[in-house]
DSSP file (Angstrom, degrees, kcal/mol; ACC not computed):
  #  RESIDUE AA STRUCTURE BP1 BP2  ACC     N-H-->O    O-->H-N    N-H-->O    O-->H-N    TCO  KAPPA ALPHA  PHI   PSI    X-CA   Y-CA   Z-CA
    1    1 A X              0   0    0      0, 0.0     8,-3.6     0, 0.0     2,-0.2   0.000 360.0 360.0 360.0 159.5   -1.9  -40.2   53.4
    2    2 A X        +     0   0    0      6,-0.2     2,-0.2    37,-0.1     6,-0.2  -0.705 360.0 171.4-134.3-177.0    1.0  -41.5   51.7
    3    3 A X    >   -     0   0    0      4,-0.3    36,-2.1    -2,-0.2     3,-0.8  -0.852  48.0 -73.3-155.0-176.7    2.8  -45.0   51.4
    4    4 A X  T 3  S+     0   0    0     34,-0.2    36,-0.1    -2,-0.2    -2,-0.0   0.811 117.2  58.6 -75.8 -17.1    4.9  -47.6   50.3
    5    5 A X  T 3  S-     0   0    0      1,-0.1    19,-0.4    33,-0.1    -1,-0.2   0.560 116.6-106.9 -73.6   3.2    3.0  -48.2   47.0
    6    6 A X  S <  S+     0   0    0     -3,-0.8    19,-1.0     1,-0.2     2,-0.2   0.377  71.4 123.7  69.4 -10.6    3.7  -44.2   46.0
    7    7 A X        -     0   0    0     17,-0.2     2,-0.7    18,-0.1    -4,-0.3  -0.408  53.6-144.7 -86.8 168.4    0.6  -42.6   46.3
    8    8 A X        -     0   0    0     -2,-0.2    14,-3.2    -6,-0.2     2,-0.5  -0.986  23.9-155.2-130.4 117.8   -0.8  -40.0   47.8
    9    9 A X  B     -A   21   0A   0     -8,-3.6     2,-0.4    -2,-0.7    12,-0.2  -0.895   5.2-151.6-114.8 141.7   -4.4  -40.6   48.8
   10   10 A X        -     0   0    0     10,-2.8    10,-0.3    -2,-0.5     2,-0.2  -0.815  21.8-171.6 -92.7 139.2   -7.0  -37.9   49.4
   11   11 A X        -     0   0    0     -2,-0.4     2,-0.3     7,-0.2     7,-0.2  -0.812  28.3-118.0-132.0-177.7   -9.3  -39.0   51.7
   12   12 A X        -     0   0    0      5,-1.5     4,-0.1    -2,-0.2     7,-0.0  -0.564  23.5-159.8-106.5 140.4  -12.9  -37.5   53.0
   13   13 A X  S    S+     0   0    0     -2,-0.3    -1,-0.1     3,-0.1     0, 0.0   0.746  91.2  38.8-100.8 -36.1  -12.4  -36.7   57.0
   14   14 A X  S    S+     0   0    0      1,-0.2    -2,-0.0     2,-0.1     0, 0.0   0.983 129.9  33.4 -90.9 -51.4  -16.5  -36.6   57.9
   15   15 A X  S    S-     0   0    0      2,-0.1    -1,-0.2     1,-0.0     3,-0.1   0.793  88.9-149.0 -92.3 -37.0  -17.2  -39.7   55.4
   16   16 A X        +     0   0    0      1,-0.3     2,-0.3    -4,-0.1    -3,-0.1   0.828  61.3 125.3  72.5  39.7  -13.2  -42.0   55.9
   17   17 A X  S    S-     0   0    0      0, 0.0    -5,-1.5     0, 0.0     2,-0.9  -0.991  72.6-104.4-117.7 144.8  -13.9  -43.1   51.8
   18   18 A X        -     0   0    0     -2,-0.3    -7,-0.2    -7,-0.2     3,-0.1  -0.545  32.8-168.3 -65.3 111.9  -11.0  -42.3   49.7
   19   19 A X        -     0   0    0     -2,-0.9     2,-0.3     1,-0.2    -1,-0.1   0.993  63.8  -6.6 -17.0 -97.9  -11.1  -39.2   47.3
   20   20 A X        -     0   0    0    -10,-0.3   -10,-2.8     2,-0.0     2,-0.5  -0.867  51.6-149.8-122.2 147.7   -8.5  -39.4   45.2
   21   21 A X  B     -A    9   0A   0     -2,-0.3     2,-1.6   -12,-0.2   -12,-0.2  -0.871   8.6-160.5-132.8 107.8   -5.2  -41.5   44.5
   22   22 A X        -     0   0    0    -14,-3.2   -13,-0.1    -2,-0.5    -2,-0.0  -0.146  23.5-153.9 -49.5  39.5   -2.1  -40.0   43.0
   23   23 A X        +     0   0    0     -2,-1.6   -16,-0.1     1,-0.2   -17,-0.1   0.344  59.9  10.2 -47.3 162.9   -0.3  -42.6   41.8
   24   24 A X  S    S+     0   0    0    -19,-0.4     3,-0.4     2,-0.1   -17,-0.2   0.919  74.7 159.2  35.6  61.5    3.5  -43.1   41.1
   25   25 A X  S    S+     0   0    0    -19,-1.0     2,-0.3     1,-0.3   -18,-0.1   0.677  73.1  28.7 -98.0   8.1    4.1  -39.9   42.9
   26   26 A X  S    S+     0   0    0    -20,-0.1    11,-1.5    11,-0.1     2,-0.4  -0.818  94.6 118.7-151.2 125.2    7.3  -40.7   43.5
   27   27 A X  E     -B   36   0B   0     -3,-0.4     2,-0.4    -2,-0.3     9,-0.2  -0.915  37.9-150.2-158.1 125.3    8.7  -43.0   40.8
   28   28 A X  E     -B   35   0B   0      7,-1.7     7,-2.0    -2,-0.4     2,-0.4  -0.774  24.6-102.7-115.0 176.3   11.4  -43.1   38.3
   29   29 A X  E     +B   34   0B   0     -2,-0.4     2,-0.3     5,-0.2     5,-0.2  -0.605  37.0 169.4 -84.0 139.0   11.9  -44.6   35.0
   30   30 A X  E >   -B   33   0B   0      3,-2.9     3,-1.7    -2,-0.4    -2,-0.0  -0.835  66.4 -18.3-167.6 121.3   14.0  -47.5   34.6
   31   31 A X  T 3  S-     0   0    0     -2,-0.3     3,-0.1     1,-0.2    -2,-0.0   0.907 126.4 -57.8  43.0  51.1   14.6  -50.0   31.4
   32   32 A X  T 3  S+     0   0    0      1,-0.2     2,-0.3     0, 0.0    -1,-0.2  -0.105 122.7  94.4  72.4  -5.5   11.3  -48.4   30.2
   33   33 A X  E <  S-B   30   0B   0     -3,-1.7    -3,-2.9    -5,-0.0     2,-0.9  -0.702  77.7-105.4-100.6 148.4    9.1  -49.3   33.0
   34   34 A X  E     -B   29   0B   0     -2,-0.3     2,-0.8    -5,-0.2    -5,-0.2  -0.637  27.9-155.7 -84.3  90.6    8.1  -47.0   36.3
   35   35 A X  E     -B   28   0B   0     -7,-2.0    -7,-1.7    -2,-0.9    -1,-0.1  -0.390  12.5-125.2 -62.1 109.8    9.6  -47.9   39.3
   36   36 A X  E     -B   27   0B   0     -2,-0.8     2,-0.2    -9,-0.2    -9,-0.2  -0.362  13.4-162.8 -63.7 160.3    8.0  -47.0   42.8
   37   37 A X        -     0   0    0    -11,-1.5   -11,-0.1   -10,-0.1     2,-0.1  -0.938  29.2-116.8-134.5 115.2    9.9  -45.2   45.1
   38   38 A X        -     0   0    0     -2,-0.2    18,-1.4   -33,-0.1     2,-0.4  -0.379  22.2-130.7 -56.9 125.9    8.2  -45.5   48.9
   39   39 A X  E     +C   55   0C   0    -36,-2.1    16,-0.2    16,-0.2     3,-0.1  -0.749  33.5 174.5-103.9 128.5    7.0  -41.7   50.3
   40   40 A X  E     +     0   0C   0     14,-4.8     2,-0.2    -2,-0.4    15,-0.1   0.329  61.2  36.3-116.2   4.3    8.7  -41.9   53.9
   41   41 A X  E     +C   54   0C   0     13,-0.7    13,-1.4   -38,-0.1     2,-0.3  -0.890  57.7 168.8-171.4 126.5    7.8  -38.4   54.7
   42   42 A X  E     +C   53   0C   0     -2,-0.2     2,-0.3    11,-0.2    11,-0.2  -0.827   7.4 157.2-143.7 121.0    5.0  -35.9   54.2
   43   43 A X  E     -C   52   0C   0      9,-2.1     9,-1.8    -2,-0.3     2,-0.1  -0.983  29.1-128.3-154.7 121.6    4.2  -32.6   55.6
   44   44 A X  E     -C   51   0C   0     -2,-0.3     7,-0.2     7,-0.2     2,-0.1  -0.510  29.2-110.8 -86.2 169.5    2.0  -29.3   54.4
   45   45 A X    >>  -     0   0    0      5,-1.7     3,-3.2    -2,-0.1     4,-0.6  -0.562  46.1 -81.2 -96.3 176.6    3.2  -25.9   54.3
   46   46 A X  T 34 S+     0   0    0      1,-0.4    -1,-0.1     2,-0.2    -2,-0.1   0.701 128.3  38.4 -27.7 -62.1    1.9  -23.0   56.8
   47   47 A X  T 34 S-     0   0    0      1,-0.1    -1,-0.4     0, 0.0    -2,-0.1   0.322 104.2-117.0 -70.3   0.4   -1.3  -22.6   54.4
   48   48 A X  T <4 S+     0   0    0     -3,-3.2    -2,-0.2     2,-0.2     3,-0.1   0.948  85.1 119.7  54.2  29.1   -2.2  -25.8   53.3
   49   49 A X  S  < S+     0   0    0     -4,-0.6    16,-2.8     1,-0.2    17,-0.6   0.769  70.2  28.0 -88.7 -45.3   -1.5  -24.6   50.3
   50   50 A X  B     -F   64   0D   0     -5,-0.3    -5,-1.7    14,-0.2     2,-0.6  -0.931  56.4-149.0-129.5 131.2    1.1  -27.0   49.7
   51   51 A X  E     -C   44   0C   0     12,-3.0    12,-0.4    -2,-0.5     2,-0.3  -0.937   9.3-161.6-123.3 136.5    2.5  -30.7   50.3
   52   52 A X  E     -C   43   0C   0     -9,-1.8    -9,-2.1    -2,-0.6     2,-0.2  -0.914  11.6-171.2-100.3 116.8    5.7  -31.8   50.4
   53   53 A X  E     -CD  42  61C   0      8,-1.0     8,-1.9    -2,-0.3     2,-0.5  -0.670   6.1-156.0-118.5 158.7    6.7  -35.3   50.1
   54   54 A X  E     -C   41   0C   0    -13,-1.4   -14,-4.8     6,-0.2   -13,-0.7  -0.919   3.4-151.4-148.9 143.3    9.6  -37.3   50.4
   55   55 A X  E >>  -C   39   0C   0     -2,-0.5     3,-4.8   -16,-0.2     4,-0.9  -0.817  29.6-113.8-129.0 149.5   10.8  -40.5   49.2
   56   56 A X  T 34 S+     0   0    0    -18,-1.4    -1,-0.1    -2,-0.6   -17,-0.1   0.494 109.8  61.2 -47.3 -17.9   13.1  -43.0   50.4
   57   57 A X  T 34 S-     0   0    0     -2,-0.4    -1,-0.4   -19,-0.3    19,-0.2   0.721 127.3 -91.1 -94.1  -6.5   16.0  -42.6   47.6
   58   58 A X  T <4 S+     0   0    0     -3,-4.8    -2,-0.2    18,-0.1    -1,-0.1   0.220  83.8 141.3 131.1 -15.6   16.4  -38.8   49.1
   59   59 A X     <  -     0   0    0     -4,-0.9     2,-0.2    16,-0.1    16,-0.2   0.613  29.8-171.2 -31.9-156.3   13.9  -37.3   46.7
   60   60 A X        -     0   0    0     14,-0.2    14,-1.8     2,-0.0    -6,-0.2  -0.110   6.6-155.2 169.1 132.4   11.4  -34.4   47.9
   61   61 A X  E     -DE  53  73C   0     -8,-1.9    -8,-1.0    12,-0.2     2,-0.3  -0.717  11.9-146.9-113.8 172.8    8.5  -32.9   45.9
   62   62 A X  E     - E   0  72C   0     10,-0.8     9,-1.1   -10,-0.2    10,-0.9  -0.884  27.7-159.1-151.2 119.9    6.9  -29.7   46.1
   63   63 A X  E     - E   0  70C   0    -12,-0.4   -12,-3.0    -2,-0.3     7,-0.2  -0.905  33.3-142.0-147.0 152.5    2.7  -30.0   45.2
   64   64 A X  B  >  -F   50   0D   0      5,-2.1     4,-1.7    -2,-0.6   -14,-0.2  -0.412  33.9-168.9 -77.3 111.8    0.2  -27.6   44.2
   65   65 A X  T  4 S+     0   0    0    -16,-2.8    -1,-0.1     2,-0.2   -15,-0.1   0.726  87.8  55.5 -93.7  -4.7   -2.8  -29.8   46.9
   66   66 A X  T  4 S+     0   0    0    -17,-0.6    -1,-0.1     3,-0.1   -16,-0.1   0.899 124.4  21.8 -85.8 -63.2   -5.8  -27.9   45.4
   67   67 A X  T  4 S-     0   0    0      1,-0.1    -2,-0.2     2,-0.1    -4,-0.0   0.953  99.4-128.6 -76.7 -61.2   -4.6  -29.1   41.4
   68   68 A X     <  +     0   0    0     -4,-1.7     2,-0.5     1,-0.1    -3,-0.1   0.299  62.7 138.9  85.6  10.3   -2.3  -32.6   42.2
   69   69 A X        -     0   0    0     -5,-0.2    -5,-2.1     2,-0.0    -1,-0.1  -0.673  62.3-120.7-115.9 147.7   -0.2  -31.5   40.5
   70   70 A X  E     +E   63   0C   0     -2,-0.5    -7,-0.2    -7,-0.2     3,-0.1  -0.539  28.3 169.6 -48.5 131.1    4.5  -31.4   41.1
   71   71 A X  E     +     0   0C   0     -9,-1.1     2,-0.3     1,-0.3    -1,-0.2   0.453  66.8  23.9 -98.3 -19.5    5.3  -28.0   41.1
   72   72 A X  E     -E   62   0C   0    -10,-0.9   -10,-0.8     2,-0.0    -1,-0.3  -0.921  55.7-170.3-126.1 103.1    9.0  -29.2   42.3
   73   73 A X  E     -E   61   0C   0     -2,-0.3     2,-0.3   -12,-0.2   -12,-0.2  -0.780   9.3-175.0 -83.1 143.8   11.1  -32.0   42.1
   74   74 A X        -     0   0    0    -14,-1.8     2,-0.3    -2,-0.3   -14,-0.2  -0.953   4.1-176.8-120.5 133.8   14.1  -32.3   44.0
   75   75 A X    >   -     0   0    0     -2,-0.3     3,-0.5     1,-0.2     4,-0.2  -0.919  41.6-135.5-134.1 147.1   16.9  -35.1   43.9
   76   76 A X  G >  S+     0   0    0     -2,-0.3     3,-3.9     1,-0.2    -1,-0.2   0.985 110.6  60.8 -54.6 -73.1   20.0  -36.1   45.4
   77   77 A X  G 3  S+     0   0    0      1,-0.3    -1,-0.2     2,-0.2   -19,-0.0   0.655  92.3  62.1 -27.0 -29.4   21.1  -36.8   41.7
   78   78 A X  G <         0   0    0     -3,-0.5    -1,-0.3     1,-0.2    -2,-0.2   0.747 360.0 360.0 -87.2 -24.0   20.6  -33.3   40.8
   79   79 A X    <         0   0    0     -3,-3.9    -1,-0.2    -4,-0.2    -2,-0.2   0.460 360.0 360.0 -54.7 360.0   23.7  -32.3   43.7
């Protein structure tokens, strides 16, 4: 599940307890501190291989769900 706080929580389906929590998984930097960015949209791809998130300033990330880890970033800034 994702949220307004930025994280991405893994959760257990048989058990409900949270796994894991990504934090700042959508966030930028700003006057040296990390500003959250609210995930408004999340969806995996055909395989479950991969989840793709998106966050309210236009962003969308690409992530590896087995490792946690960005394989993509995308921004409006980058247009």
């Amino acid at each position: 599940s994702t949220g307004t706080d930025s994280c991405i929580m893994y959760w257990d389906p048989w058990t409900g307890k949270r796994i894991h929590c990504l934090m700042n998984a959508h966030s930028r930097k700003n006057l040296g501190d990390y500003e959250q960015i609210e995930i408004t949209a999340a969806t995996f791809d055909y395989s479950y291989q991969l989840l793709i998130t998106g966050g309210r300033d236009g962003s969308l990330k690409i992530w590896s769900f087995n490792s946690g880890s960005c394989i993509k970033n995308m921004s409006m800034e980058n247009q």
